[in-house]
ChimeraX commands (.cxc) that place a marker at each C-alpha (Angstrom):
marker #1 position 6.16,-8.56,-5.97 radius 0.5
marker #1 position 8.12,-6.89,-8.67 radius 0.5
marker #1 position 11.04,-9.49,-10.31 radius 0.5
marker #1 position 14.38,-8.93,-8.81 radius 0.5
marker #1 position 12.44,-6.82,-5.61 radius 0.5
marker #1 position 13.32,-8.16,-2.00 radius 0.5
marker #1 position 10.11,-8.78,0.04 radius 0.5
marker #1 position 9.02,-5.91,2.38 radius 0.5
marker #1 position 6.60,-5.25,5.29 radius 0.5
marker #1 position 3.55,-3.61,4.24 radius 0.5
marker #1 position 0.64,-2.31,6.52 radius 0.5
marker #1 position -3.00,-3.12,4.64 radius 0.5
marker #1 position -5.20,-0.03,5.96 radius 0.5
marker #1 position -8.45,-1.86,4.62 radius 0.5
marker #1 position -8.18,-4.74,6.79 radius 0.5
marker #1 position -5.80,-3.44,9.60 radius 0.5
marker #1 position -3.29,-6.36,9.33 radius 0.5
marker #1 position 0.70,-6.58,8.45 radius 0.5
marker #1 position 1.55,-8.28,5.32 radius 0.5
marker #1 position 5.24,-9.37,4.20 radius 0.5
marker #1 position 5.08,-8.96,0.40 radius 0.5
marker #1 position 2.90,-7.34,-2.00 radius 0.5
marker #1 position -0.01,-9.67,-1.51 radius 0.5
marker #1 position -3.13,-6.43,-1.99 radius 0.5
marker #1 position -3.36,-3.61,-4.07 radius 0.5
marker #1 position -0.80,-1.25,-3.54 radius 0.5
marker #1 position -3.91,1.06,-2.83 radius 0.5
marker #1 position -5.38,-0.52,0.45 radius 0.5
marker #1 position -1.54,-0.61,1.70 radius 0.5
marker #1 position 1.46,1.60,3.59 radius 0.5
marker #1 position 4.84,0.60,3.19 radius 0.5
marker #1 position 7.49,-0.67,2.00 radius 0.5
marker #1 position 8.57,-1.14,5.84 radius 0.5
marker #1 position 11.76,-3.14,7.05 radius 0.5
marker #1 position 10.54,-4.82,9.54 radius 0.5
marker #1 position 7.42,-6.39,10.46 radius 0.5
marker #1 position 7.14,-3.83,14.08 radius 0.5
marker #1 position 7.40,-0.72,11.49 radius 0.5
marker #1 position 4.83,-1.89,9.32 radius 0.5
marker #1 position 2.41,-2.31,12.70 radius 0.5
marker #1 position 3.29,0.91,13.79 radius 0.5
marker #1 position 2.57,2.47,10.34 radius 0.5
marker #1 position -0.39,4.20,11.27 radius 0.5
marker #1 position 0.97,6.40,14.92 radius 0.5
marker #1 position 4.05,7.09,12.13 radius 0.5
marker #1 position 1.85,8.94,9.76 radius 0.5
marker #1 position 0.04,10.55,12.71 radius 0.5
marker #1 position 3.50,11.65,14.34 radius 0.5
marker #1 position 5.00,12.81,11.26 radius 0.5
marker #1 position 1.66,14.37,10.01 radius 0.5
marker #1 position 1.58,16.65,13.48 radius 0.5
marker #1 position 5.26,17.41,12.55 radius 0.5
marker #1 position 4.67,18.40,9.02 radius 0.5
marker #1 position 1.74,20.68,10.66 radius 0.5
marker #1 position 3.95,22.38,13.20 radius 0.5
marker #1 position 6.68,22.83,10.70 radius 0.5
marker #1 position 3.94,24.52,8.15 radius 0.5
marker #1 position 2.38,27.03,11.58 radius 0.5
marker #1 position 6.13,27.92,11.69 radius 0.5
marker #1 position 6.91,28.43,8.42 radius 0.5
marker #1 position 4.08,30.46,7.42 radius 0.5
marker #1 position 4.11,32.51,10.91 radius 0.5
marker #1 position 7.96,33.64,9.56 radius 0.5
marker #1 position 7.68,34.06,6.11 radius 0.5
marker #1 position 3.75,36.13,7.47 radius 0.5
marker #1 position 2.25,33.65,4.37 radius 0.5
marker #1 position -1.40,34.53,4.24 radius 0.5
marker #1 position -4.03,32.19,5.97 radius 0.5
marker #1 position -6.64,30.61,4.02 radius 0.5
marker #1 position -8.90,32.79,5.74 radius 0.5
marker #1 position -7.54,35.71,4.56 radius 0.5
marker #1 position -7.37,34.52,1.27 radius 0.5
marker #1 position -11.13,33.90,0.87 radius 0.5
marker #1 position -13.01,31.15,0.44 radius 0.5
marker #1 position -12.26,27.72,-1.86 radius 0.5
marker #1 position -14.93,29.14,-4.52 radius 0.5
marker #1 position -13.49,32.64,-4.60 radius 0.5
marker #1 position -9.76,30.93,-5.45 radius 0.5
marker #1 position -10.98,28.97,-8.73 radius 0.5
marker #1 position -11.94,30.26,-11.86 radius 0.5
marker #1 position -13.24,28.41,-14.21 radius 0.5
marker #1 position -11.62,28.99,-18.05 radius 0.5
marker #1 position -13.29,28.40,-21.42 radius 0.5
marker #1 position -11.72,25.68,-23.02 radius 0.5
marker #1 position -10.42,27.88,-26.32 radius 0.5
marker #1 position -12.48,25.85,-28.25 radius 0.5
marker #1 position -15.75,26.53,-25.91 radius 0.5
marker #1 position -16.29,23.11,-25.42 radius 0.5
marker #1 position -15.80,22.76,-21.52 radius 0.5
marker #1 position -14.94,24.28,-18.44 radius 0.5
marker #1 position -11.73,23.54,-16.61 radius 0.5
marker #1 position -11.31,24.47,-13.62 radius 0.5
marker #1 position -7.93,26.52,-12.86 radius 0.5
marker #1 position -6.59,27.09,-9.39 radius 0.5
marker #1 position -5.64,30.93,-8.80 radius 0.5
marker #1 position -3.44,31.11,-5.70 radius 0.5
marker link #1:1,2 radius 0.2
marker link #1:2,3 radius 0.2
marker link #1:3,4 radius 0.2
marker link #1:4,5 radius 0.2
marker link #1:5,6 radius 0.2
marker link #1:6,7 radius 0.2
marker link #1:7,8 radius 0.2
marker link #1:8,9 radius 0.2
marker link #1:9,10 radius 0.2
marker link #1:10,11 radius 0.2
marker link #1:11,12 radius 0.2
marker link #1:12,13 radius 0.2
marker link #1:13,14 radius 0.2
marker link #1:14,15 radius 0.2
marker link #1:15,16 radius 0.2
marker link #1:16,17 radius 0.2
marker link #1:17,18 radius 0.2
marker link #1:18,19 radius 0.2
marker link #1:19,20 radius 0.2
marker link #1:20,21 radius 0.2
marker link #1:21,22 radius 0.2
marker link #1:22,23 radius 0.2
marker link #1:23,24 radius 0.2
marker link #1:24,25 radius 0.2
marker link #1:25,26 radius 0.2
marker link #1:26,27 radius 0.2
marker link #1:27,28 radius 0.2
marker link #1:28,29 radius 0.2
marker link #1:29,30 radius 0.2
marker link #1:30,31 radius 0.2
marker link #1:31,32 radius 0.2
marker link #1:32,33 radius 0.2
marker link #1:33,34 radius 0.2
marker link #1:34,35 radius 0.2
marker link #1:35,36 radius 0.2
marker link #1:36,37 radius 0.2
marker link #1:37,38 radius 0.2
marker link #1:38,39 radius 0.2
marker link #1:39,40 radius 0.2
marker link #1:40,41 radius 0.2
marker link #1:41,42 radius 0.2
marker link #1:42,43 radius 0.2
marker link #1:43,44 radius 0.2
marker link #1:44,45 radius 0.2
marker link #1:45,46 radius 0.2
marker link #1:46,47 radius 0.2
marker link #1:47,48 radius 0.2
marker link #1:48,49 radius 0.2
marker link #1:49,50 radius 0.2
marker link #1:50,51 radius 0.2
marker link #1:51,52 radius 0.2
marker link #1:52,53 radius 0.2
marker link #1:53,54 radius 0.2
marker link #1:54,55 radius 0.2
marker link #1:55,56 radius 0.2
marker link #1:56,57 radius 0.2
marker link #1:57,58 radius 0.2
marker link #1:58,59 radius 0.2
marker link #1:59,60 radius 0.2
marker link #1:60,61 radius 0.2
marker link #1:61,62 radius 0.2
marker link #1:62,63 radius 0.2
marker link #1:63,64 radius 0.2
marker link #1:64,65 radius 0.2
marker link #1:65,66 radius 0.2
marker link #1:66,67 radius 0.2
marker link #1:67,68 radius 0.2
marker link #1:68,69 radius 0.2
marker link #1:69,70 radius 0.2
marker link #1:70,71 radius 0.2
marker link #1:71,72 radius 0.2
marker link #1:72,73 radius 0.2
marker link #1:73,74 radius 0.2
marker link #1:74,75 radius 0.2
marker link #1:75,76 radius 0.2
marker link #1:76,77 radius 0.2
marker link #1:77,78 radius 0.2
marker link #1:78,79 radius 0.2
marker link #1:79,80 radius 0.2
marker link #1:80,81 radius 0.2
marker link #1:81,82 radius 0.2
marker link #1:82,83 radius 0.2
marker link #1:83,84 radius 0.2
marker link #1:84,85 radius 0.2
marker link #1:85,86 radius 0.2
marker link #1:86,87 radius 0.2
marker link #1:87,88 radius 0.2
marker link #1:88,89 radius 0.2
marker link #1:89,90 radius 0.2
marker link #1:90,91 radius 0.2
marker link #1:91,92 radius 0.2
marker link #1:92,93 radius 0.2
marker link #1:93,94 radius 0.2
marker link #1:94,95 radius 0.2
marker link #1:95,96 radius 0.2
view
């Protein structure tokens, strides 16, 4: 825990158990929750919201007629890779 931070709920998605506090690796965790029933629930949240997110994309693009990644070709056929100017490396650059 951070100095002058309250404690929170955290959900550790390596071992599947609640913690109160930052006791792991704020990599292995999901949070801050607060409450200790939030931070159970923490994974059906991020399902919920995720399905939510997805309609709201479907929507989006079916309004605004945004192309589909289908459409748009493959993941290959959107990247091009650059010379570095001083033709040392390649770096990949997206092209959307």
């Amino acid at each position: 825990m951070w100095p002058g931070e309250e404690k929170k709920w955290y959900f550790n998605i390596k071992t599947g158990k609640v913690e109160y506090g930052r006791i792991s690796s704020l990599f292995d965790v999901m949070g801050p929750y607060n409450s200790e029933q939030e931070a159970q629930n923490a994974l059906e949240k991020a399902a919920e919201d995720n399905s939510k997110w997805d309609e709201e994309n479907r929507s989006w693009d079916e309004e605004s007629g945004a192309d589909s990644p289908s459409e748009l070709g493959s993941e290959e056929g959107r990247v091009k890779i650059k010379r570095d100017p001083k033709g040392e490396e390649d770096t990949p650059s997206a092209i959307f």
